[in-house]
C-alpha positions as CSV (number, residue, x, y, z in Angstrom):
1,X,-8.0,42.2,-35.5
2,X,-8.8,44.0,-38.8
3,X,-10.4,47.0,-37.1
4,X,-7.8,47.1,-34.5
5,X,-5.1,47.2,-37.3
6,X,-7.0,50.0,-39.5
7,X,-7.9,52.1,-36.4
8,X,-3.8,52.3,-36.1
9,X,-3.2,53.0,-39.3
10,X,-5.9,55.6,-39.3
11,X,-4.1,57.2,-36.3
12,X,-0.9,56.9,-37.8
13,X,-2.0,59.1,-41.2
14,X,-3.5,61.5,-39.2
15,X,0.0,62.1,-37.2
16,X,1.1,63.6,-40.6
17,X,-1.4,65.6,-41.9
18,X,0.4,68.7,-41.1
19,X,2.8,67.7,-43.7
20,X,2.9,69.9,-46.7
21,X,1.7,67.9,-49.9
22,X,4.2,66.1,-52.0
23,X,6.7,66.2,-48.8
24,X,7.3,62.9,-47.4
25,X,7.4,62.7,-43.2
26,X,10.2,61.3,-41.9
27,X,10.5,57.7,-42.9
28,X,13.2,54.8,-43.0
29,X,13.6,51.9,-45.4
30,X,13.6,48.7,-43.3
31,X,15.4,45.5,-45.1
32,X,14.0,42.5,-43.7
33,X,15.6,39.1,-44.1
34,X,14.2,36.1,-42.1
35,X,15.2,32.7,-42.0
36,X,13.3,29.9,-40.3
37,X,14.2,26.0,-41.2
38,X,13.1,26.0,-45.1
39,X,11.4,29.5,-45.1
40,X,13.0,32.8,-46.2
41,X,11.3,36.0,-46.4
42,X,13.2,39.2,-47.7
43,X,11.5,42.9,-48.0
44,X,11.8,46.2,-47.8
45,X,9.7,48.1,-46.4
46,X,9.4,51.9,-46.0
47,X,8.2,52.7,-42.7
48,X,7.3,55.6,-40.1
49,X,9.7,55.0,-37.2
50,X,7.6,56.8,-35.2
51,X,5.2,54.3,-35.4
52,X,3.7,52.6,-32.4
53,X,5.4,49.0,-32.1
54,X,1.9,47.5,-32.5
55,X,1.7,48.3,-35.9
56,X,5.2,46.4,-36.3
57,X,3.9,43.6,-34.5
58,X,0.3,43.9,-37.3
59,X,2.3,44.1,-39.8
60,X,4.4,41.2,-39.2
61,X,1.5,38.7,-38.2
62,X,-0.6,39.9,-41.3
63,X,2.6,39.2,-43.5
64,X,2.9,35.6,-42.2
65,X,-0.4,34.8,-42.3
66,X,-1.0,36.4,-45.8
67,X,2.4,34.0,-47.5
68,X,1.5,31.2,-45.2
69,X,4.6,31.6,-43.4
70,X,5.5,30.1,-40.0
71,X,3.7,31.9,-37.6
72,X,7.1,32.4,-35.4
73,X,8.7,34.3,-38.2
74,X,6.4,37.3,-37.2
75,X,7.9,37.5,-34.2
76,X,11.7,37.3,-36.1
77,X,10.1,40.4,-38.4
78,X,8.9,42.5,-35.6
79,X,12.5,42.1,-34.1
80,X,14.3,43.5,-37.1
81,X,12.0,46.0,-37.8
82,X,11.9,47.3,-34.4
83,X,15.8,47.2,-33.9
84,X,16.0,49.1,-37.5
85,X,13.5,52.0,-36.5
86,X,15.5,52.3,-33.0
87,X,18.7,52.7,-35.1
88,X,16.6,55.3,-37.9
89,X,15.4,57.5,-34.9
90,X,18.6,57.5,-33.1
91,X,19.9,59.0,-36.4
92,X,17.3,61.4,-37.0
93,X,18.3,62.8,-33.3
94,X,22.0,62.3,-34.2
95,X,22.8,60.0,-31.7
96,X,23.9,57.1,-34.1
């Protein structure tokens, strides 16, 4: 799973290479707040919305795992981060 997470990552940076140094590609700042039974987890997270949705999906799992969190709050982060990105990129093309 590690090298299938860096792999991403490594394709992700190279997507903005072309950007001119000290300019930031397009980004969004995703809030995430979770609930599940006695567990809460709240971030922010600035994030490429142009992203594939499997590094949502890595991200999420690796978070859980890393705090010890249920493993079905992954699947709760992936949701809001995915629906945030959606509403971020339907901005950028002025459709929200």
């Amino acid at each position: 799973m590690v090298a299938n997470v860096t792999r991403q990552i490594e394709f992700a940076l190279d997507k903005f290479k072309g950007y001119r140094e000290g300019v930031d590609p397009p980004h969004a700042d995703l809030e995430i707040d979770v609930r599940l039974g006695e567990h809460r987890f709240t971030d922010t997270v600035r994030w490429f919305p142009l992203d594939p949705v499997q590094m949502i999906d890595a991200f999420a799992l690796q978070t859980v795992e890393d705090l010890d969190l249920p493993v079905a709050m992954a699947d709760m982060i992936s949701q809001q981060m995915r629906a945030q990105c959606a509403e971020a990129n339907a901005r950028a093309l002025g459709q929200g």
